[in-house]
C-alpha positions in Angstrom: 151.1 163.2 -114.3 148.2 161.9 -112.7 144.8 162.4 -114.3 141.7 161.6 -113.0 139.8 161.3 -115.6 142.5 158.6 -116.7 139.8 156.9 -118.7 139.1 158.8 -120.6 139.4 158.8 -124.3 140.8 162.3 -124.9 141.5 161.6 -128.5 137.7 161.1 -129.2 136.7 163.2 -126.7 136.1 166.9 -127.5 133.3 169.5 -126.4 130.8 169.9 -129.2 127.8 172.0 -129.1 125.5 169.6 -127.7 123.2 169.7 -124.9 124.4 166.2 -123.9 128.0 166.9 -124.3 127.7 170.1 -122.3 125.8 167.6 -119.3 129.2 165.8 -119.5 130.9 169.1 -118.0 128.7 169.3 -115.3 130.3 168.0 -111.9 133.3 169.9 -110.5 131.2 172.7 -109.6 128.6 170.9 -106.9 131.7 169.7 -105.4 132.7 173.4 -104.8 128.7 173.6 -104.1 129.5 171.4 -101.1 131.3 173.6 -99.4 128.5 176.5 -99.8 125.9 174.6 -98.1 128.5 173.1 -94.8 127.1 172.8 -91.4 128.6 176.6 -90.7 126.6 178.0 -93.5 123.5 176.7 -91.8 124.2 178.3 -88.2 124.2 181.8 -90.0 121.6 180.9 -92.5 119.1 180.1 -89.7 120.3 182.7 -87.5 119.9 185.5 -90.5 115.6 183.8 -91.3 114.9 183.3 -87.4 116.1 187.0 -86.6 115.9 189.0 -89.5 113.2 187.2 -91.4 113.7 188.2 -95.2 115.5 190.7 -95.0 119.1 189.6 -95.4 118.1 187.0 -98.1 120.0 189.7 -100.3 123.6 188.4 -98.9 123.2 185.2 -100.3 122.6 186.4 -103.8 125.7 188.9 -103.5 127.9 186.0 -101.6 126.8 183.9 -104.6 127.7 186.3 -107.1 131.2 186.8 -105.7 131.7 183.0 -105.6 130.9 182.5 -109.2 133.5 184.8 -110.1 135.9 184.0 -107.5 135.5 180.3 -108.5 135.0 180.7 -112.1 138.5 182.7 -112.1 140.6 179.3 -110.3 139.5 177.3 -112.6 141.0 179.5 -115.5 144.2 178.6 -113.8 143.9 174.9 -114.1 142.3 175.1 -117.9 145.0 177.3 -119.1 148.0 175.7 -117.3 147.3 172.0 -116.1 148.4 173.3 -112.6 146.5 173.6 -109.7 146.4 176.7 -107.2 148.5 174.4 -104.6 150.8 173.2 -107.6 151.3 176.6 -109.5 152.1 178.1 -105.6 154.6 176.1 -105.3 156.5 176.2 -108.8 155.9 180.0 -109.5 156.2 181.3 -105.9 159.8 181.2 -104.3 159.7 178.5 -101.4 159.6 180.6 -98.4 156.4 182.5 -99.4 155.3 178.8 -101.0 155.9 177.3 -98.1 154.3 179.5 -95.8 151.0 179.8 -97.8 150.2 176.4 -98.6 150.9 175.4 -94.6 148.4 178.3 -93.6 145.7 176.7 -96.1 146.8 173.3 -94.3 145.6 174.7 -91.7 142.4 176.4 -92.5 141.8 173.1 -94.2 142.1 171.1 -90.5 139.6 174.4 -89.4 137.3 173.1 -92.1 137.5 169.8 -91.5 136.7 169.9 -87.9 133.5 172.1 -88.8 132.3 169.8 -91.2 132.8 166.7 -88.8 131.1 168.9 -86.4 128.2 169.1 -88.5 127.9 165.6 -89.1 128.1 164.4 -85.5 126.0 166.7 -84.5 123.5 165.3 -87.1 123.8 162.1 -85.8 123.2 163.0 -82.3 120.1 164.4 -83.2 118.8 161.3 -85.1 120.4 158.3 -83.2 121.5 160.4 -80.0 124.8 159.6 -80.7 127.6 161.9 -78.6 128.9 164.1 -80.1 132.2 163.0 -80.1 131.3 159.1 -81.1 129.4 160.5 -83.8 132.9 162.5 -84.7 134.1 159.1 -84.9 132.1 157.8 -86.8 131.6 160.7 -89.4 135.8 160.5 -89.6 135.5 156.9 -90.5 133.1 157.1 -93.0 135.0 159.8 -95.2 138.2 158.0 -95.1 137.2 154.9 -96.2 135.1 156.9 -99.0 138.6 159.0 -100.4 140.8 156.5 -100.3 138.7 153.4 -101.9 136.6 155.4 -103.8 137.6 156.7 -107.4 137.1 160.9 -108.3 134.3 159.6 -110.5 132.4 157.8 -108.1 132.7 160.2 -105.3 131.4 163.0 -107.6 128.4 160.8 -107.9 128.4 160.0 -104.3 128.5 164.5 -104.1 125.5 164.9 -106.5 123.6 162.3 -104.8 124.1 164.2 -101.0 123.7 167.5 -102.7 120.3 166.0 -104.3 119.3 165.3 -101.4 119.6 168.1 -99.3 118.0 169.6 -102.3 115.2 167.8 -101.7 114.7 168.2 -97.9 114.4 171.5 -98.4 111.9 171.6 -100.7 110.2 169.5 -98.4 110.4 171.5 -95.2 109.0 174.7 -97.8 106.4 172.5 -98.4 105.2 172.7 -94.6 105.4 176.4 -94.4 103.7 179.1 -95.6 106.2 181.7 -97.3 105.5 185.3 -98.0 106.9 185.1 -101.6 106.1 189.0 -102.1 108.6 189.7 -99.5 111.3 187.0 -100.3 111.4 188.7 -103.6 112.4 192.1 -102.1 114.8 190.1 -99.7 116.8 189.1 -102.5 117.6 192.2 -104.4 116.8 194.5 -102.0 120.2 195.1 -99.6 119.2 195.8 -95.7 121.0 196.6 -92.5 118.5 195.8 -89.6 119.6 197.0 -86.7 121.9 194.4 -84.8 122.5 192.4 -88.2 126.0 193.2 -89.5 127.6 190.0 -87.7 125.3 187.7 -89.4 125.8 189.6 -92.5 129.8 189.0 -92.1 129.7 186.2 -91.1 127.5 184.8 -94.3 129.5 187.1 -96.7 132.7 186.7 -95.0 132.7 183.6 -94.4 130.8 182.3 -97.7 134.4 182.2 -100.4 136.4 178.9 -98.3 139.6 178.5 -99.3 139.9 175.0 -99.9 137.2 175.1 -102.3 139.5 177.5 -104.3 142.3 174.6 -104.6 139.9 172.1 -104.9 138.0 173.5 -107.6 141.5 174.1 -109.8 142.6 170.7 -108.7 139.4 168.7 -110.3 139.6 171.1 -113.3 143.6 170.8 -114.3 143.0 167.0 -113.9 141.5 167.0 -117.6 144.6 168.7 -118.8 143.1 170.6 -121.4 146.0 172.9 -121.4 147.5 169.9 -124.0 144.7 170.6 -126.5 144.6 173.0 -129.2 143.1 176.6 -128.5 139.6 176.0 -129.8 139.2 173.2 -127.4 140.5 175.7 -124.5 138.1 178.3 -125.4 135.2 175.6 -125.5 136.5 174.3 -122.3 136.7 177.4 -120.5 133.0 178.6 -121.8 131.6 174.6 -120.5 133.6 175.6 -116.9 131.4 178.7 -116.5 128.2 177.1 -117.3 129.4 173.9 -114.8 130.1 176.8 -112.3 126.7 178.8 -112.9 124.8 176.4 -112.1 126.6 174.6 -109.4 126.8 178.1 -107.6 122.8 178.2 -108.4 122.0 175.1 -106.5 124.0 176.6 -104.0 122.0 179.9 -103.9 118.7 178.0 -104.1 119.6 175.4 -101.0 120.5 178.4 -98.9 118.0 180.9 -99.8 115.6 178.0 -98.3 117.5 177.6 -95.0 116.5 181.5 -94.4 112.7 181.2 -95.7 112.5 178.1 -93.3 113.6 179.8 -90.8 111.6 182.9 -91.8 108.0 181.4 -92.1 108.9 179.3 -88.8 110.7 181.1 -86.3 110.7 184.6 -87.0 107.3 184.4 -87.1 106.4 183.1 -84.2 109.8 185.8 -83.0 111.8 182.5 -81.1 115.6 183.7 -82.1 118.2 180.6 -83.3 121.6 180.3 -82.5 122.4 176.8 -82.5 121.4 174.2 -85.7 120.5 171.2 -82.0 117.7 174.3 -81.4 116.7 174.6 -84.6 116.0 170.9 -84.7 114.1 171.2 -81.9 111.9 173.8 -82.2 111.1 172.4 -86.1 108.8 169.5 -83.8 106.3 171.8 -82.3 106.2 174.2 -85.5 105.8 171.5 -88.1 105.7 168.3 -86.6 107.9 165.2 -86.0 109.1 164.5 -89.7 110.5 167.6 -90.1 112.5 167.6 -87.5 113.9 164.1 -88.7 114.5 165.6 -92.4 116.6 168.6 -91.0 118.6 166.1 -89.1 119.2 164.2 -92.1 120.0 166.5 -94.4 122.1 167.9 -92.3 124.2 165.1 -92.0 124.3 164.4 -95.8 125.6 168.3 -95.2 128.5 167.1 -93.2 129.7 163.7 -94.6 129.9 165.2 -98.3 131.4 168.8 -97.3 134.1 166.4 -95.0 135.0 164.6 -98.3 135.2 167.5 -100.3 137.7 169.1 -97.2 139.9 166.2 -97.6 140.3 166.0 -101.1 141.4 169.9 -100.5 143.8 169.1 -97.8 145.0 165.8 -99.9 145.6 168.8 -103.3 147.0 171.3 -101.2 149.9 169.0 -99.6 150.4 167.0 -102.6 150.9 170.8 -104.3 154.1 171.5 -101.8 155.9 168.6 -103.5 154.7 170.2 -106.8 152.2 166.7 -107.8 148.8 166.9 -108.7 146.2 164.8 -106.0 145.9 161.2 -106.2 144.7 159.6 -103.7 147.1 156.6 -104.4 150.8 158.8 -104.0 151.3 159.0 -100.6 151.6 162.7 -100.8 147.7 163.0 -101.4 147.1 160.4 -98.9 149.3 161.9 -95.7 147.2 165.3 -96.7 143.7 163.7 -96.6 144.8 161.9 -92.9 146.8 164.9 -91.8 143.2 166.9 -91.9 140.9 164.4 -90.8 142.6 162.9 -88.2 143.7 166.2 -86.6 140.5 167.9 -86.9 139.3 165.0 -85.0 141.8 165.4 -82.0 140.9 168.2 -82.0 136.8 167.9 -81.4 137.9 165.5 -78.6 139.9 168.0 -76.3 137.1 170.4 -76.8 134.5 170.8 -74.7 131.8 172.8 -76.3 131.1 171.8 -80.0 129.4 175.4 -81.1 132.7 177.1 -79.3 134.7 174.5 -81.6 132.1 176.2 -84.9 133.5 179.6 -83.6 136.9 178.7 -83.9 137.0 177.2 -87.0 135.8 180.1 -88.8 138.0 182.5 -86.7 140.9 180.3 -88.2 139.5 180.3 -92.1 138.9 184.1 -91.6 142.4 185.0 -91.0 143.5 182.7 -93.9 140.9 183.4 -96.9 142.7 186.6 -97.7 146.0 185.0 -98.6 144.2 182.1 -100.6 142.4 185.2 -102.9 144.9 187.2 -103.3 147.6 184.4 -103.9 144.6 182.9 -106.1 144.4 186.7 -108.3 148.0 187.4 -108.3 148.9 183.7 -110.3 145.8 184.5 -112.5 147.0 187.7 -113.6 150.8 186.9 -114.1 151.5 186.7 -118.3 153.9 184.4 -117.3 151.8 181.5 -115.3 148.8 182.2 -117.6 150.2 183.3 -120.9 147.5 184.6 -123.0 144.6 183.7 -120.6 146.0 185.7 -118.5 143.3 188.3 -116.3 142.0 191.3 -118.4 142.5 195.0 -117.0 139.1 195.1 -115.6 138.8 191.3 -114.4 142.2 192.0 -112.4 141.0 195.1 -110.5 137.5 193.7 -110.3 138.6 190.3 -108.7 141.1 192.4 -106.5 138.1 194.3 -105.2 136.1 191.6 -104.1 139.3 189.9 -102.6 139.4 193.8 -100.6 135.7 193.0 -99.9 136.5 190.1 -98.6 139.3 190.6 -96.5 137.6 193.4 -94.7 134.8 191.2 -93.8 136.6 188.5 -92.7 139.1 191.4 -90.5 135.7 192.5 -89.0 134.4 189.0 -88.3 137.6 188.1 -86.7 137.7 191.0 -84.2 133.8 190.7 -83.9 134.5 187.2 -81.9 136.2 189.5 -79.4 134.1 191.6 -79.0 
């Protein structure tokens, strides 16, 4: 089977107590991150500072709570088994309800992919004036050239490096404002329905779990195949995975708590309502000058390339999965996977005519699927006979089905919301 972390020495190499050895387990979570902080996260983020102020900042901590969990509980699968969520579907699962599960998360995986090229053309055209669809181009380019020349190690540098970054733009753009701290801090544990809010609310909790991050995440775990080791190593291993999780989520939670005090201190105050992130850019100029505008542009594009990468690798896991292999990008499994969803999220931006329609879409698509991917997800994690003894407790079992319940009813109401 295809590892990975092929080189390394798994003989010598065992987690110990260590700070540093604990650092060496950090990783696989800010990949997940990614996909917290996409281009569609943004809209909502903005849309929840520049309308509601601080109010809503209390959905992020709950969304980021239910991630953790909902994260934390995939990778059990690929600790305890050496399988990931695409792979176990499709041995444990008869082939008719395999089959159609992993094609819907194909799918939602094309819906993600075209968001997140979305994002990053849109990025462009706001830097370089690029159109949007060139930029598209361009953006598409970029990430396969990175997946399939690139090693798993490298691009999880590459995905620290973007994540960094972003990081740091936001600090930056704090560093213009003037933030009500007093208030953020109620915003955060405090939960609020302002009047007119409940589809930004869905659509940041809803929308918040993605399910390709759920097979990715299990994917990059199971590669270590600690499922060979003895169970003290498990047990270490699966402790190290929650504290790689915890504070990958964090980052998470920190980047887009920022996004909603930006657009708190900026445009709520001064009451100029956001829908669109090319507004956003735009009205940043006159609020806070020229260089923030450019440092929102770029970090959104750092935004878009690395969530793009981590799509593929998703799409790459999840079709490799039907054929019951794990992702490499050299089996041409993996490979048709990682084309199949760049390349048709692509065609897709260019027969579209209106790129925030094309954001609308996307989600409507990932909304209907997420469901499946949770409960498919819970259902494998709870079964004695995929996990064995690591199998869901009692209360983890009906705790995780209630947030997949939580979930799915956000996700209903989103979808009939776009009707509406």
């Amino acid at each position: 089977m295809f590892n990975l972390f092929k080189n390394i020495d798994k003989k010598n190499y065992r987690p110990t107590a260590g700070a540093l050895d604990i650092l060496k387990f950090i990783g696989p979570g800010l990949l997940v991150t990614v996909g917290f902080i996409d281009p569609g996260n943004w809209a909502s983020n903005l849309a929840a500072g520049a309308n509601y102020g601080y109010a809503l900042l209390w959905m992020v901590t709950l969304s980021t709570i239910m991630l953790i969990l909902l994260q934390h509980n995939v990778a059990h699968l690929g600790i305890a088994t050496g399988l990931c969520l695409s792979e176990a579907t499709a041995i444990h699962l008869k082939p008719r309800y395999s089959k159609f599960l992993l094609s819907s998360a194909m799918l939602a995986s094309v819906s993600t992919s075209l968001a997140e090229i979305l994002g990053g053309a849109i990025a462009l055209n706001m830097l370089f004036q690029i159109p949007v669809r060139a930029g598209a181009l361009l953006v598409t380019i970029f990430v396969m050239i990175m997946l399939y020349t690139n090693s798993y190690k490298m691009i999880e540098k590459w995905i620290i490096a973007f994540v960094s970054v972003i990081g740091l733009s936001f600090l930056y753009e704090l560093s213009l404002v003037d933030i009500d701290w007093n208030s953020a801090i109620t915003g955060w544990v405090t939960p609020s329905f302002p009047k007119g809010s409940m589809l930004v609310i869905m659509s940041v909790l809803g929308a918040v779990v993605m399910p390709h991050n759920l097979f990715l995440h299990s994917e990059i775990i199971q590669s270590r195949q600690w499922n060979l080791e003895n169970e003290k190593v498990i047990k270490k291993q699966l402790r190290y995975e929650f504290l790689d999780t915890l504070v990958s989520m964090l980052v998470g939670w920190a980047i887009n708590s920022a996004m909603i005090l930006l657009a708190a201190a900026t445009f709520f105050r001064t009451k100029t309502p956001v829908s669109e992130l090319e507004q956003a850019n735009h009205l940043l100029t006159p609020l806070l000058g020229n260089n923030a505008a450019v440092v929102f542009a770029v970090a959104l594009l750092f935004s878009g390339v690395a969530s793009t990468i981590t799509s593929g690798m998703a799409a790459g896991s999840i079709f490799a999965g039907m054929y019951k292999e794990p992702y490499d990008i050299k089996d041409n499994h993996s490979r048709l996977g990682v084309a199949l969803s760049l390349v048709l999220a692509f065609g897709i931006i260019m027969l579209i005519t209106n790129p925030f329609q094309g954001l609308i879409i996307s989600q409507m698509i990932l909304s209907i699927q997420l469901p499946f991917t949770i409960f498919l997800q819970v259902y494998l994690t709870s079964s004695p006979k995929v996990m064995g003894k690591y199998r869901n407790t009692l209360f983890s079992k009906i705790l995780l089905y209630s947030l997949g319940v939580i979930v799915a009813i956000l996700n209903i109401a989103l979808f009939i919301s776009f009707f509406n």
